[in-house]
DSSP file (Angstrom, degrees, kcal/mol; ACC not computed):
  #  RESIDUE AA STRUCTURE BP1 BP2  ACC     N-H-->O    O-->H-N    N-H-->O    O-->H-N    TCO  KAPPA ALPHA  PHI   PSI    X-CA   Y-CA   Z-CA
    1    1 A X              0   0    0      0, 0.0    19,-0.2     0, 0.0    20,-0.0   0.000 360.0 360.0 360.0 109.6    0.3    2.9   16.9
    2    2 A X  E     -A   19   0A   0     17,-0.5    17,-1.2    16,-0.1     2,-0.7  -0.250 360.0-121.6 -79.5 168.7   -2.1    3.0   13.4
    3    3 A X  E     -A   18   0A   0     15,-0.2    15,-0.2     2,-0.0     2,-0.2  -0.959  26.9-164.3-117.2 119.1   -0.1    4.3   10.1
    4    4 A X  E     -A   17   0A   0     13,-2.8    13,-0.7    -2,-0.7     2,-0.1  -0.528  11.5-146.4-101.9 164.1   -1.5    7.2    8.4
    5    5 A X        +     0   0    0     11,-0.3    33,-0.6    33,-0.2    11,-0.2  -0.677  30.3 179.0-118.6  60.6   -0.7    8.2    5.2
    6    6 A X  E     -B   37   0B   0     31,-0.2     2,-0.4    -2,-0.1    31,-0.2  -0.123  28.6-132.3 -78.1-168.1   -0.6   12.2    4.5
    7    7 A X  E     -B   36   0B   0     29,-0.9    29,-1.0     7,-0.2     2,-0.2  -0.937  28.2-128.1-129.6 100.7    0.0   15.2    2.2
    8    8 A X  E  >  -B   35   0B   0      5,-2.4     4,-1.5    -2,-0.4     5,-0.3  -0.333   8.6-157.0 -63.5 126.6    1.9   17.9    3.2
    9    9 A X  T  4 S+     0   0    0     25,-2.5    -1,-0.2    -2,-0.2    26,-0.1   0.428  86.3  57.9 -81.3  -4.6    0.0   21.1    2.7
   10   10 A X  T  4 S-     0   0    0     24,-0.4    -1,-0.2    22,-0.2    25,-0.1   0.791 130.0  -5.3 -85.6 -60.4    3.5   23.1    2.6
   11   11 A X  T  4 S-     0   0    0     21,-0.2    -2,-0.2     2,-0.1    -3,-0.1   0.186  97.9-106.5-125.9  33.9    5.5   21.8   -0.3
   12   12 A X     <  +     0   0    0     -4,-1.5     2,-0.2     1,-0.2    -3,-0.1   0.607  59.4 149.5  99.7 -20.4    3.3   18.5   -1.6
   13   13 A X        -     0   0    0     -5,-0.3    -5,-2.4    -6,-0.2     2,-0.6  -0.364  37.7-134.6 -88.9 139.9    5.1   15.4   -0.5
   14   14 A X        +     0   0    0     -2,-0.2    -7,-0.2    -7,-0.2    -1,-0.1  -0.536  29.3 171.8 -92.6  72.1    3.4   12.5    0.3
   15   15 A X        -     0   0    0     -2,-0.6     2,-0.2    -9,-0.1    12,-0.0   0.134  33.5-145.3-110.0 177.6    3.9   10.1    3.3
   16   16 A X        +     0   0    0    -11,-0.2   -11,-0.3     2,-0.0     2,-0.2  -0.831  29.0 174.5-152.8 117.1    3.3    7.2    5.8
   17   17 A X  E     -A    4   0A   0    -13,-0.7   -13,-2.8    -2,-0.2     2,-0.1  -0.803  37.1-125.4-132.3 124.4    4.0    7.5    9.4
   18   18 A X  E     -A    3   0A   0    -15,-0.2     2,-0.3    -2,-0.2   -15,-0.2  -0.557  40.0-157.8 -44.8 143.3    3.6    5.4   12.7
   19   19 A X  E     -A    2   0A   0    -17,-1.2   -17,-0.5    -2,-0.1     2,-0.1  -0.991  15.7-156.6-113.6 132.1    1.4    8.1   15.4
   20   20 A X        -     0   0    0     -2,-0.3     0, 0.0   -19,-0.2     0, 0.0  -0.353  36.5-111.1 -87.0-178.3    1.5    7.6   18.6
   21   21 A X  S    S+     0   0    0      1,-0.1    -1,-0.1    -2,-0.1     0, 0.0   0.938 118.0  50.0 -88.3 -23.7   -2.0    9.5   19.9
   22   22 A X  S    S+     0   0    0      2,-0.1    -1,-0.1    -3,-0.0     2,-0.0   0.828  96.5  94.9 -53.3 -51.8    0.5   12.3   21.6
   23   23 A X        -     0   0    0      1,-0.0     2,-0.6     0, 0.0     0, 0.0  -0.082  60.9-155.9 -56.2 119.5    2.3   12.8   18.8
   24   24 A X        -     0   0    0     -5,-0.0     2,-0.2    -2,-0.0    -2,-0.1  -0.873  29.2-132.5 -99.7 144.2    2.2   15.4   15.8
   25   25 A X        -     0   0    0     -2,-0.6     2,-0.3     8,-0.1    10,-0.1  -0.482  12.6-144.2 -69.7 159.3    3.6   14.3   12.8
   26   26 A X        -     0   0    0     -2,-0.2     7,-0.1     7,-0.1     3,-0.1  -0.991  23.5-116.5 -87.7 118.2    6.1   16.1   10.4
   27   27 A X     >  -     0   0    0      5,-0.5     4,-2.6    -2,-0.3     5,-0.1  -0.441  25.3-142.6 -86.9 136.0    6.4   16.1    6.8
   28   28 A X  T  4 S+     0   0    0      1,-0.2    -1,-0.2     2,-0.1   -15,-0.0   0.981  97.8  55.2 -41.2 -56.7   10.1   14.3    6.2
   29   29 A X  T  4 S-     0   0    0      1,-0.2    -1,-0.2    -3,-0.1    -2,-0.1   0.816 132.3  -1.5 -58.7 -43.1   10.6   16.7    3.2
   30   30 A X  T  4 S-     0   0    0      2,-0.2    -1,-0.2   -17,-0.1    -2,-0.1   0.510  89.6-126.4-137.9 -20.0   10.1   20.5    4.8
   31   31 A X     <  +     0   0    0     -4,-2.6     2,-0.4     1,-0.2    -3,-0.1   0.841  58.3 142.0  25.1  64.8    9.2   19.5    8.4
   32   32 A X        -     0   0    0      2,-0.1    -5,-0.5    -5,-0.1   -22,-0.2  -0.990  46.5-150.8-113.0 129.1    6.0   21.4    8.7
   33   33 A X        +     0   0    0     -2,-0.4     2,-0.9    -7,-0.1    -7,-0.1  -0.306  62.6 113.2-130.2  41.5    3.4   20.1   10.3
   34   34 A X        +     0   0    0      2,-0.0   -25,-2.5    -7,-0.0   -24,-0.4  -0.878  54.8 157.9-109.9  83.5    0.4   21.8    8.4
   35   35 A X  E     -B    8   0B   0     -2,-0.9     2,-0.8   -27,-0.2   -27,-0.2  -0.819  37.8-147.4-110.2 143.8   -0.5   18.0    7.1
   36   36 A X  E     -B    7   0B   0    -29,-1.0   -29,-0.9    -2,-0.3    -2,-0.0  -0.826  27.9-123.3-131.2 129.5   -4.0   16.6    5.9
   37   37 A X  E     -B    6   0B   0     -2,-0.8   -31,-0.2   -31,-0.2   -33,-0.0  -0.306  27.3-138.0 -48.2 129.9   -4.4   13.2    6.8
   38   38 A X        -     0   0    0    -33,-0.6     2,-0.4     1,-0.1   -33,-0.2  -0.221  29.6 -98.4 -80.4-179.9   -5.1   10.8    3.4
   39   39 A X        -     0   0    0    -35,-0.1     2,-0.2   -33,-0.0    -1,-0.1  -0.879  39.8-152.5 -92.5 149.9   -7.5    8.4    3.4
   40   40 A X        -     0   0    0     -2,-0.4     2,-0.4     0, 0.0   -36,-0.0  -0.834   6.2-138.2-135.7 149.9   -6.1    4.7    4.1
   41   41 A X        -     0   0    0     -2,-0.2     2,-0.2     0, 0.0    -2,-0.0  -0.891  10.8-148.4 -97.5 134.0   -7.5    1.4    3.0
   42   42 A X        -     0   0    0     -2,-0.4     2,-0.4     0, 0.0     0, 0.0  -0.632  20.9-123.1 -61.2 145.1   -7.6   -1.7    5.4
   43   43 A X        -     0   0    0     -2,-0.2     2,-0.2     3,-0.0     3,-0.0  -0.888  21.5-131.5-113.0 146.7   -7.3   -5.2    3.8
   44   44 A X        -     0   0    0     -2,-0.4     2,-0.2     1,-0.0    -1,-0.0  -0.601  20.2-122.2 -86.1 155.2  -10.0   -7.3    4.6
   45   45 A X        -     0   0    0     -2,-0.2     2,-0.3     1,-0.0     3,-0.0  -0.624  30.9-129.9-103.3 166.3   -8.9  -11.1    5.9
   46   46 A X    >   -     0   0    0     -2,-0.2     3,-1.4     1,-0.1     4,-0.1  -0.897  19.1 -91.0-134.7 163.0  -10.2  -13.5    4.0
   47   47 A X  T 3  S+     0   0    0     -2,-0.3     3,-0.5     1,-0.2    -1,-0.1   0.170 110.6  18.6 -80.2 142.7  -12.2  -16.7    4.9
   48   48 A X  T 3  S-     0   0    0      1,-0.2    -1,-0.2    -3,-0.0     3,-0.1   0.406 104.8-109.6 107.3 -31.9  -10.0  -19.8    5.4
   49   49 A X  S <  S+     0   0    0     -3,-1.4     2,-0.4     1,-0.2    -1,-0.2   0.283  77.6 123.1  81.0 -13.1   -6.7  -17.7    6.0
   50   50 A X        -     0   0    0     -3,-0.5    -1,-0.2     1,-0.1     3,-0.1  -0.639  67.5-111.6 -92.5 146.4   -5.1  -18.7    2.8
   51   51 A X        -     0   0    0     -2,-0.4    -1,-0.1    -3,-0.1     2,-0.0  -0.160  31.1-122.2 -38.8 138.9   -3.8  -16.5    0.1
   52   52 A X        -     0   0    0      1,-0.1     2,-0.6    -2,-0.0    -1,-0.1  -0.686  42.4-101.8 -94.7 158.5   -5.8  -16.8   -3.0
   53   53 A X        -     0   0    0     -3,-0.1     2,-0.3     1,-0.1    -1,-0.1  -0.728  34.6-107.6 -89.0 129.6   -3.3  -17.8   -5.9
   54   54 A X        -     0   0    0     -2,-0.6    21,-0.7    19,-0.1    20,-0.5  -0.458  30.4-147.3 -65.8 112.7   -2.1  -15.4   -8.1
   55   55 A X  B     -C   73   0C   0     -2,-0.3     2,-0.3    18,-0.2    18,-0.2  -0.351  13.4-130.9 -87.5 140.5   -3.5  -15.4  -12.0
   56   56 A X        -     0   0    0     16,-3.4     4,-0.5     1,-0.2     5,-0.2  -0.619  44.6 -75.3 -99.4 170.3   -1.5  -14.4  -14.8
   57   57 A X  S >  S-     0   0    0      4,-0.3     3,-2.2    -2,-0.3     4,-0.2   0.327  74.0 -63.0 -53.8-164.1   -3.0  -11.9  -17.3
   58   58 A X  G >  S+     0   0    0      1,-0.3     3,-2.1     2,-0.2    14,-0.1  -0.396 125.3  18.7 -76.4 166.2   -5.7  -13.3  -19.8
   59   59 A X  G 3  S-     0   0    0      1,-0.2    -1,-0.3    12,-0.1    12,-0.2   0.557 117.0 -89.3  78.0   1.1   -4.7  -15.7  -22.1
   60   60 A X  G X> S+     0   0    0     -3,-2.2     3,-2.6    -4,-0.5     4,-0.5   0.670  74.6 161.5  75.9   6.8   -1.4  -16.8  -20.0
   61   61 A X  T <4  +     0   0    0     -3,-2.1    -4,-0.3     1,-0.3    -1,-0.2  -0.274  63.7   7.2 -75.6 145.3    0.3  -14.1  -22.0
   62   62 A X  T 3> S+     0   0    0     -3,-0.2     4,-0.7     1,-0.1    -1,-0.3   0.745  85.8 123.9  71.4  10.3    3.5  -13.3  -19.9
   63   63 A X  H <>> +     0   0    0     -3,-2.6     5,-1.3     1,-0.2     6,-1.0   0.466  64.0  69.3 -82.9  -4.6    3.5  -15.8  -17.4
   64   64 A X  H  X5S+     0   0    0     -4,-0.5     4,-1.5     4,-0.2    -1,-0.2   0.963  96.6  48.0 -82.1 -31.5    6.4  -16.8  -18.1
   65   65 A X  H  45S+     0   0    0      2,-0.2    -2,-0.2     1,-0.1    -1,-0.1   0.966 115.4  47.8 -41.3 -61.2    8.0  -13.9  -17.1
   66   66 A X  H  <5S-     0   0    0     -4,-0.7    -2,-0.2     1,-0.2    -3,-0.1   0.748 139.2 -13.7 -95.4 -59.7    6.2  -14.0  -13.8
   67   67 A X  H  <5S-     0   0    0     -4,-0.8    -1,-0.2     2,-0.3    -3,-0.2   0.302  80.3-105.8-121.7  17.0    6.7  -17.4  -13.0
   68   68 A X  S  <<S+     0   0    0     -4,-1.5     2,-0.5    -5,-1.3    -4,-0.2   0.555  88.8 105.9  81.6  15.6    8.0  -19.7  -15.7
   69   69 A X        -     0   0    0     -6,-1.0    -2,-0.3    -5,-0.1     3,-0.2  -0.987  46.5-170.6-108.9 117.8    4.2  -21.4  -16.0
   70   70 A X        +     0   0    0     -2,-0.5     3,-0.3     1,-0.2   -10,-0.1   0.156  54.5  84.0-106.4-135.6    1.8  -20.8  -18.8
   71   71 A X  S    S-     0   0    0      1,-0.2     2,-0.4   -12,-0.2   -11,-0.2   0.491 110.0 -81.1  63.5  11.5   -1.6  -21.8  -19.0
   72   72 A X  S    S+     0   0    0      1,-0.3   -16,-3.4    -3,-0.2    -1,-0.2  -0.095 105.6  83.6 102.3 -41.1   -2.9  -18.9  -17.2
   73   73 A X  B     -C   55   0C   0     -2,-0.4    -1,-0.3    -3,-0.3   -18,-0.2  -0.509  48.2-167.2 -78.5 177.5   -2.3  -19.6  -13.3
   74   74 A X              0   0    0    -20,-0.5    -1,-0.2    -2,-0.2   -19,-0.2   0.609 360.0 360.0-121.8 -53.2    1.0  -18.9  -11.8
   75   75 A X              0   0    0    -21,-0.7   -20,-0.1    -6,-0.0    -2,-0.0   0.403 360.0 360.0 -13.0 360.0    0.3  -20.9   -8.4
């Protein structure tokens, strides 16, 4: 079952729904089914399997919020 994202074309609202292929979706808000499908990104996997470590902004400024580390990684 993929997950679409749409925009309801009645009152606006903006969602993300399992579809089965049978299946019409419904906007939550108005339940009207005059939808236009968004476009959706896929994350690519990346080589090696591991997570890349997460940088704090330049200069370290505000890693300490983020993770109590300064010097510019957080990892």
């Amino acid at each position: 079952m993929p997950l679409y994202g749409y925009a309801c074309k009645s009152c606006g609202h903006m969602f993300q729904t399992l579809v089965r292929s049978s299946e019409v979706p419904a906007c939550p808000a108005c339940e009207s089914v005059e939808l236009e499908r968004q476009l959706s990104l896929i994350a690519s996997p990346q080589k090696g399997g591991a997570d890349p470590e997460p940088t704090c902004p330049a200069g370290g400024a505000g890693c300490g919020q983020c993770c109590g580390m300064g010097g510019g990684m957080c990892g």
